[in-house]
C-alpha positions in Angstrom: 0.0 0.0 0.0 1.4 3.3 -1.1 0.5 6.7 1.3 -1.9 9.3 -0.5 -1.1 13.1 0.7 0.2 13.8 3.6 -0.2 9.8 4.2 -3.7 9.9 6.3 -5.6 7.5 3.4 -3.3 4.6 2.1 -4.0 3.4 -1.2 -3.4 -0.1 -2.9 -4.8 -1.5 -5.9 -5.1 -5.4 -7.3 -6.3 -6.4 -9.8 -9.7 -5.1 -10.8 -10.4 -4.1 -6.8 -8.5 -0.9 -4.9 -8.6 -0.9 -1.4 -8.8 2.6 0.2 -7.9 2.6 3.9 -8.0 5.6 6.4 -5.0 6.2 8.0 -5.4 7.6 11.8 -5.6 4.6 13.9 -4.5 6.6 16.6 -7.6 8.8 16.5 -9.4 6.4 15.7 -9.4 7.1 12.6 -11.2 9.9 13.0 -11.7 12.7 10.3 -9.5 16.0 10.2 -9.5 18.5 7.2 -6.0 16.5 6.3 -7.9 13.4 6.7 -10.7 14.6 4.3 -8.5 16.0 1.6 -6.0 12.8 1.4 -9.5 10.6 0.7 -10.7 12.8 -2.0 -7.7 12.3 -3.8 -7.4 8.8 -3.5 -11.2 8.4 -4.5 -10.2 10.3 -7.6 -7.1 8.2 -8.2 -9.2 5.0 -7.9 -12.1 6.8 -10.5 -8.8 7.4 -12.7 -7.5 3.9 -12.5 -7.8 1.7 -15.7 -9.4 -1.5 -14.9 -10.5 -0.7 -11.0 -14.4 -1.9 -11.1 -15.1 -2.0 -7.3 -13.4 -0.4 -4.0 -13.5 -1.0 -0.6 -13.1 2.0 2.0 -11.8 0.2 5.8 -10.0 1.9 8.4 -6.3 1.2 9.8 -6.2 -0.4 13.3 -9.2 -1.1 15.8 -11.9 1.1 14.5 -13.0 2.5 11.0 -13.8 5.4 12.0 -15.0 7.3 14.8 -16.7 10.4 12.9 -15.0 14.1 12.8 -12.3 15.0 14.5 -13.3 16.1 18.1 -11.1 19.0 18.4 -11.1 20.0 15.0 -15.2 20.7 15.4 -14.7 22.5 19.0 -12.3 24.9 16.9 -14.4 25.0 14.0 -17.4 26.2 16.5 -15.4 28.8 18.5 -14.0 30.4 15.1 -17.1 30.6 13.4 -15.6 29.0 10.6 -17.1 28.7 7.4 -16.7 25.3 5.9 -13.6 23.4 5.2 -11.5 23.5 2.2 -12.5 19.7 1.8 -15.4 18.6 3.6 -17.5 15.8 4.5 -19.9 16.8 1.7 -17.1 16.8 -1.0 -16.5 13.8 -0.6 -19.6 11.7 -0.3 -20.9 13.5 -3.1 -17.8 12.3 -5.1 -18.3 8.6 -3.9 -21.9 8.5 -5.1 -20.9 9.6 -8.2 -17.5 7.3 -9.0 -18.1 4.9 -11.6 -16.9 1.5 -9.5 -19.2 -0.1 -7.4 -18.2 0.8 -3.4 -18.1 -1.8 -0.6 -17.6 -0.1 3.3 -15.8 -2.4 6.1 -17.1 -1.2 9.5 -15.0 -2.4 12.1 -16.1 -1.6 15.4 -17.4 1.8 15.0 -18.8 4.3 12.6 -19.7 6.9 14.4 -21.6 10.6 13.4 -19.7 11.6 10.6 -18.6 8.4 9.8 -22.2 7.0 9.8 -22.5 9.7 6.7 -19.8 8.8 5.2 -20.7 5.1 4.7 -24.3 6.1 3.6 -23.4 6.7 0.0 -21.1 3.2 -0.6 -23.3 1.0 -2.6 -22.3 -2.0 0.3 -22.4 -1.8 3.5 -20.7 -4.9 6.4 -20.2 -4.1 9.4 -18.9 -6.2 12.9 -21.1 -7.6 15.3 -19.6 -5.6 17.6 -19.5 -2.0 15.9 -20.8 1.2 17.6 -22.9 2.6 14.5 -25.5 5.7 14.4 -25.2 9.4 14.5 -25.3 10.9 17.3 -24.9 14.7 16.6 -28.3 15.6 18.7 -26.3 14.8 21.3 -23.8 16.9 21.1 -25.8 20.3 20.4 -25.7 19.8 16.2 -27.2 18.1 13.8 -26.2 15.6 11.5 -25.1 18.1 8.1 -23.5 15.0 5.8 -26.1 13.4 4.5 -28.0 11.7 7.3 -31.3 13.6 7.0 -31.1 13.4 3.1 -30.2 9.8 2.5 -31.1 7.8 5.4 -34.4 8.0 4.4 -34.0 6.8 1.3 -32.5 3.5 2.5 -34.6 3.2 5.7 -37.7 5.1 4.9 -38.7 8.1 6.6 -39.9 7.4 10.3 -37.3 4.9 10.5 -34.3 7.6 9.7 -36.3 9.7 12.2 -35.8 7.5 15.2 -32.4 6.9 13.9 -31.2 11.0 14.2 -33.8 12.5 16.5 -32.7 9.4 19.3 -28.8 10.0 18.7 -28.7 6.1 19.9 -26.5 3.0 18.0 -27.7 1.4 15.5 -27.7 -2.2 16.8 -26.0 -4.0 13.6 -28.4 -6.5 13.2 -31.4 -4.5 13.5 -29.2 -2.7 10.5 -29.3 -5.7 8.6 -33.2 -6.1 8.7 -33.9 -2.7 7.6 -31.6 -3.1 4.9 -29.0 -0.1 6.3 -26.3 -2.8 6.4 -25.7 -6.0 4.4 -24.0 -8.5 5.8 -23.0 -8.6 10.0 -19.4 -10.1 10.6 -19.1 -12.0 13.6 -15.2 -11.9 14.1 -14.1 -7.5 13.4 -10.5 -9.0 12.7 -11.8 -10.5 9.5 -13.9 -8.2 8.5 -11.9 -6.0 5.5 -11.5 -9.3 4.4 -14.9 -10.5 4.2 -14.8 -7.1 2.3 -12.1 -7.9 -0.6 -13.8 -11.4 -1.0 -17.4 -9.2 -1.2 -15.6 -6.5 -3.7 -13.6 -9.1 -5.6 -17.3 -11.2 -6.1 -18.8 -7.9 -7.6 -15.7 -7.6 -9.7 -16.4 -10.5 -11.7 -19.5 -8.6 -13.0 -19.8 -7.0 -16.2 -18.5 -3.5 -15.3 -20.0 -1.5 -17.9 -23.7 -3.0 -16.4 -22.5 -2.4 -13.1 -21.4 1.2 -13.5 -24.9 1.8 -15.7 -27.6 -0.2 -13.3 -25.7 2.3 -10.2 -26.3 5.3 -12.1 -29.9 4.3 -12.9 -30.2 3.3 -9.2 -28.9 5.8 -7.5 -30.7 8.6 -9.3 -34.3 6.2 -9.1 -36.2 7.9 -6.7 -35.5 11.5 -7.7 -36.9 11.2 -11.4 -40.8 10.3 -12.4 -41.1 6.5 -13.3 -41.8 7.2 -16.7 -38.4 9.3 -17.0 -36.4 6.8 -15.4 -37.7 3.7 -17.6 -37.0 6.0 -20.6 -33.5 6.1 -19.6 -33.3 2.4 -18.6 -34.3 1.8 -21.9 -31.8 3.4 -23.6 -28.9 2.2 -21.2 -29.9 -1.6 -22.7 -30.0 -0.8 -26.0 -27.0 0.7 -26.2 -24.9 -1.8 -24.2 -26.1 -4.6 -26.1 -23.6 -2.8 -28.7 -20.8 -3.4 -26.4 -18.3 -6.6 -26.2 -19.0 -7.1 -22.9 -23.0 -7.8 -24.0 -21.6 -10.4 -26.7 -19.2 -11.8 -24.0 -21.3 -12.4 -21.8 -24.2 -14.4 -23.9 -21.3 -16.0 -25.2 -20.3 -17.4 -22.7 -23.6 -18.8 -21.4 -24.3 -20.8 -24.7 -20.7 -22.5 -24.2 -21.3 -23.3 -20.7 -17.9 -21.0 -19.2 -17.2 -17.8 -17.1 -17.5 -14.6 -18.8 -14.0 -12.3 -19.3 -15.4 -9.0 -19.0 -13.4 -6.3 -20.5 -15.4 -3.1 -19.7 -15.9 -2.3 -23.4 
């Protein structure tokens, strides 16, 4: 793994999968402005990589992530600061709209902030024994990355409303059953790699479907039906023009594993 900035994300890629890892285990990994700005350029190295399909995001150490930076927001708030060079927002923004597929490993905590953060990754494990839900009310805020915008999409509304207006953890499996997480690890030590085996599964996919059907998906529920089955439409018929769509039929008549080539 190579260091990305000032060496607070590491970054390694293999084969069609790049692992993105924050780099602060002793915070906690928790999330600084230098923090913020070394992920956004590794997410944009990754969206720049030739070949990279999926991407996990895990955390160095004990924890993935234990939300802002605790000190950083106390001097934020008695500056009167406006905004950060990078902020939270720049940066989920950017992983909703990379083209690989996202997979989040939540080892023992995502807390606040890092709750957010995780909310736009398409994939979501997390360990049995993780502290996970924001808890901003609790600390005179509110949750400003995303929580009140996208929980509800994944949860539906009066479920995202217990979930911020409480402040209280998420238990994991409860997560599971409302479809906030997808999978509960049992053992944290193994859990980025459960991860890689979960990213490296999705890699085998076609990745020019994969990158379309995410588009589609993520954008569903903000554009009328018939809008979005117009552009559905229109996404098949124009990747049945692709090698990948002959590949892949192709394969199924001779009875073998598709070689995707993302073209």
């Amino acid at each position: 793994m190579r260091e990305i900035g000032d060496g607070n994300v590491l970054l390694d890629v293999e084969g069609h999968r790049a692992d993105v890892v924050l780099n602060r285990p002793e915070k906690r990994n928790a999330m600084n402005q230098a923090l913020l700005r070394d992920l956004r350029q590794a997410l944009e190295e990754v969206d720049a990589t030739d070949g990279v399909r999926v991407m996990t995001l895990s955390g160095k150490g004990s924890v993935f992530c234990a939300g802002m930076d605790l000190e950083m927001m106390r001097e934020r708030g008695e500056e009167d600061a406006e905004g950060l060079d990078v902020g939270l927002n720049d940066v989920t923004h950017y992983i909703e709209d990379m083209d690989v597929v996202s997979v989040a490993s939540i080892k023992r905590g995502a807390i606040a902030g890092a709750f957010e953060l995780v909310l736009p990754v398409d994939f979501r494990l997390i360990s049995r024994d993780a502290k996970y839900g924001v808890i901003e009310v609790t600390l005179g805020i509110f949750p400003s990355g995303g929580a009140t915008q996208r929980l509800p999409r994944l949860v539906g509304l009066s479920k995202a409303k217990e979930i911020v207006l409480s402040g209280e953890f998420v238990d994991p499996e409860e997560a599971r059953e409302i479809g906030l997480v997808h999978e509960v690890v049992d053992d944290p030590e193994a859990i980025d790699e459960r991860a890689r085996e979960y990213a490296d599964d999705l890699a085998e996919n076609a990745p020019l479907g994969m990158a379309a059907a995410r588009g589609l998906l993520n954008s569903a529920l903000d554009v009328p039906l018939d809008e979005g089955l117009a552009h559905e439409s229109a996404m098949g018929e124009r990747l049945t023009e692709t090698d990948d769509y002959t590949e892949g039929f192709t394969a199924r008549i001779e009875g073998r594993e598709p070689e995707f080539e993302g073209r």
